[in-house]
Each structure stands twice: as structure tokens, then as C-alpha cells.
C-alpha positions as protocol buffer text, in pm:
chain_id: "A"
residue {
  index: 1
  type: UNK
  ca { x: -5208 y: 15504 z: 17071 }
}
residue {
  index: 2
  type: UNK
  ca { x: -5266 y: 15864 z: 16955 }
}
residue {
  index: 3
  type: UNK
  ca { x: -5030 y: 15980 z: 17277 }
}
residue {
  index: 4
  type: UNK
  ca { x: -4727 y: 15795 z: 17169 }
}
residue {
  index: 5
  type: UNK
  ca { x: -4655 y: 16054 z: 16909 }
}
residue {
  index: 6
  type: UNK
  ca { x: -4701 y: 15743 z: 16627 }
}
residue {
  index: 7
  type: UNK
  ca { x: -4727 y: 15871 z: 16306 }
}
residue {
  index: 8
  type: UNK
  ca { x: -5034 y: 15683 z: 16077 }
}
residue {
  index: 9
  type: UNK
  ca { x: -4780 y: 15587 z: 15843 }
}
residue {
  index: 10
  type: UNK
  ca { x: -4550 y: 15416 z: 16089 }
}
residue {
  index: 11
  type: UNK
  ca { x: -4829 y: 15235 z: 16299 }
}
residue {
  index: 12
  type: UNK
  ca { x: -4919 y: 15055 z: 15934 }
}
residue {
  index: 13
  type: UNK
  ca { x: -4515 y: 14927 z: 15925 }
}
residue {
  index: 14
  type: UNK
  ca { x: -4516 y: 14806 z: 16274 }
}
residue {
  index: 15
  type: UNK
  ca { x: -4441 y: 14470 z: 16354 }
}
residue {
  index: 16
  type: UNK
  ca { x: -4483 y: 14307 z: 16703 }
}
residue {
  index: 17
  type: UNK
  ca { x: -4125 y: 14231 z: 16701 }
}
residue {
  index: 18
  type: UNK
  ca { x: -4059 y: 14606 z: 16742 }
}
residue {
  index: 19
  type: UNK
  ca { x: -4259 y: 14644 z: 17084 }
}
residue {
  index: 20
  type: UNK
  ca { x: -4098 y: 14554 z: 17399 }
}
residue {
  index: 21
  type: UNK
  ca { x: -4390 y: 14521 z: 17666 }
}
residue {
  index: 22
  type: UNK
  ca { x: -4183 y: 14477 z: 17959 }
}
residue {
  index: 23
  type: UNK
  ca { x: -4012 y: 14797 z: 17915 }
}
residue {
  index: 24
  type: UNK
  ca { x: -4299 y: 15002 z: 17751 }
}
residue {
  index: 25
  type: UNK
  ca { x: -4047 y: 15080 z: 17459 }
}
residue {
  index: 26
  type: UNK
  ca { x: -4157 y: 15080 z: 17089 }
}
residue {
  index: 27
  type: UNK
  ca { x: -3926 y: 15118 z: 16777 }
}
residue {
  index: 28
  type: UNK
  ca { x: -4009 y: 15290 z: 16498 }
}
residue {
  index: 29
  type: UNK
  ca { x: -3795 y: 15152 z: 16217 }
}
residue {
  index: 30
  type: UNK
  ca { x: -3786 y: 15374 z: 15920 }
}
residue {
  index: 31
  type: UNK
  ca { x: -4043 y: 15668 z: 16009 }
}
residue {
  index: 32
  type: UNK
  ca { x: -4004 y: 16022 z: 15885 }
}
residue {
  index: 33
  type: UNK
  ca { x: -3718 y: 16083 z: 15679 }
}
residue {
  index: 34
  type: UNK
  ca { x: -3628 y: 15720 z: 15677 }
}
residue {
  index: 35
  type: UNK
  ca { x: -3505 y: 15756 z: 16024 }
}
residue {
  index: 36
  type: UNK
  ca { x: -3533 y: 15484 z: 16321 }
}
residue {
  index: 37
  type: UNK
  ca { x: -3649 y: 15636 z: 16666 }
}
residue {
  index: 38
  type: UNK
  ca { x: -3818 y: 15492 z: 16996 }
}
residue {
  index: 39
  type: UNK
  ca { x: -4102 y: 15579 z: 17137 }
}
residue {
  index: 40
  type: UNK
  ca { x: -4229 y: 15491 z: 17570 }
}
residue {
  index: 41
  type: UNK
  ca { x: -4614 y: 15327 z: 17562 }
}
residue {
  index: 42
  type: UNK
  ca { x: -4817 y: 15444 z: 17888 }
}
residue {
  index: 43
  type: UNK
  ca { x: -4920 y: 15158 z: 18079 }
}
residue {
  index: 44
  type: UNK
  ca { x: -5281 y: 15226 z: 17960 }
}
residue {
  index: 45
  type: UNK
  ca { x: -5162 y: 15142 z: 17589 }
}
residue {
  index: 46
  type: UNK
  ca { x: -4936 y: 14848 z: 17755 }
}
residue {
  index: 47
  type: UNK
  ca { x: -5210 y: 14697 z: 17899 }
}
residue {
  index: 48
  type: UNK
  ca { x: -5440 y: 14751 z: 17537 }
}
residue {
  index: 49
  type: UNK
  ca { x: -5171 y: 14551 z: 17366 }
}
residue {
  index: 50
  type: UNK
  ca { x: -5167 y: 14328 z: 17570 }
}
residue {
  index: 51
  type: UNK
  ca { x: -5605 y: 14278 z: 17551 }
}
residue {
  index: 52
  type: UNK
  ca { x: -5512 y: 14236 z: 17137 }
}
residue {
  index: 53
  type: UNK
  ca { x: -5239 y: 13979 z: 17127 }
}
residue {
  index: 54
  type: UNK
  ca { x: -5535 y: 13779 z: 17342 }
}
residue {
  index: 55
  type: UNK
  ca { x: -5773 y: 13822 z: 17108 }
}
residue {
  index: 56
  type: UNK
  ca { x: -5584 y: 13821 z: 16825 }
}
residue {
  index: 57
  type: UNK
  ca { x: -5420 y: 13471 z: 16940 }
}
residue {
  index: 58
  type: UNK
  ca { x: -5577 y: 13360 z: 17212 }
}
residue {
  index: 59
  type: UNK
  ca { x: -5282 y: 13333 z: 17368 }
}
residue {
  index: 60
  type: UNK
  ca { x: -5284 y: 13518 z: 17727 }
}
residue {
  index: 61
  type: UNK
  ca { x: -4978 y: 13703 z: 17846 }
}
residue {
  index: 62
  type: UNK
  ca { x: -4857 y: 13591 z: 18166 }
}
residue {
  index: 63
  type: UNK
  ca { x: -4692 y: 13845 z: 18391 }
}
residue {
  index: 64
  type: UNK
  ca { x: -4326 y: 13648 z: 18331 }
}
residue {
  index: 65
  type: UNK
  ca { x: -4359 y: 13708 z: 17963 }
}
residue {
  index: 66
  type: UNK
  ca { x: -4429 y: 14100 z: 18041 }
}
């Protein structure tokens, strides 16, 4: 995640809610300055989230739900 350009303060705050998988978009609600922005995830870091929500629920992420 270090080439999104997420700050260590704002990767604490996130909440799955503010990634979008299918479109590779994350919002940062808050950040710097209190201000909301959005940041693009690489497919490499798409495909890493998607390896933790598996492990972290066991629940695997069909292509229809990307």
C-alpha cells in the first residue's frame, strides 16, 4: 500500500466501506487537514485486498462482487 500515497494515519481510520474494488478507488475521509480525497489502488494492491478479506472472513470474492 506504500504506492497509494496513504498516509499512516489515514490507513488506521480506514474502513472497508471506503474501498471500492471494482473500480480500484479508495476514499480517504478526513486525512490531512481534515480534508476528504480519493486515492486509485494498482491492481497488485486490488488483488492483496482481496487475499485479506479471505482470510480475514473466509469469505472468497467472486469476480461479480469485484
Amino acid at each position: 500500500m506504500l504506492d497509494t500515497g496513504l498516509r499512516s494515519s489515514e490507513a488506521v481510520n480506514l474502513k472497508w466501506e471506503h474501498v471500492n474494488l471494482m473500480s480500484g478507488k479508495l476514499m480517504v475521509k478526513e486525512g490531512k487537514g481534515a480534508k476528504d480525497r480519493n486515492l486509485w489502488l494498482d491492481a497488485d494492491n486490488i488483488d492483496l485486498l482481496c487475499v485479506s478479506v479471505k482470510i480475514l472472513t473466509g469469505f472468497h470474492l467472486s469476480d461479480s462482487l469485484l
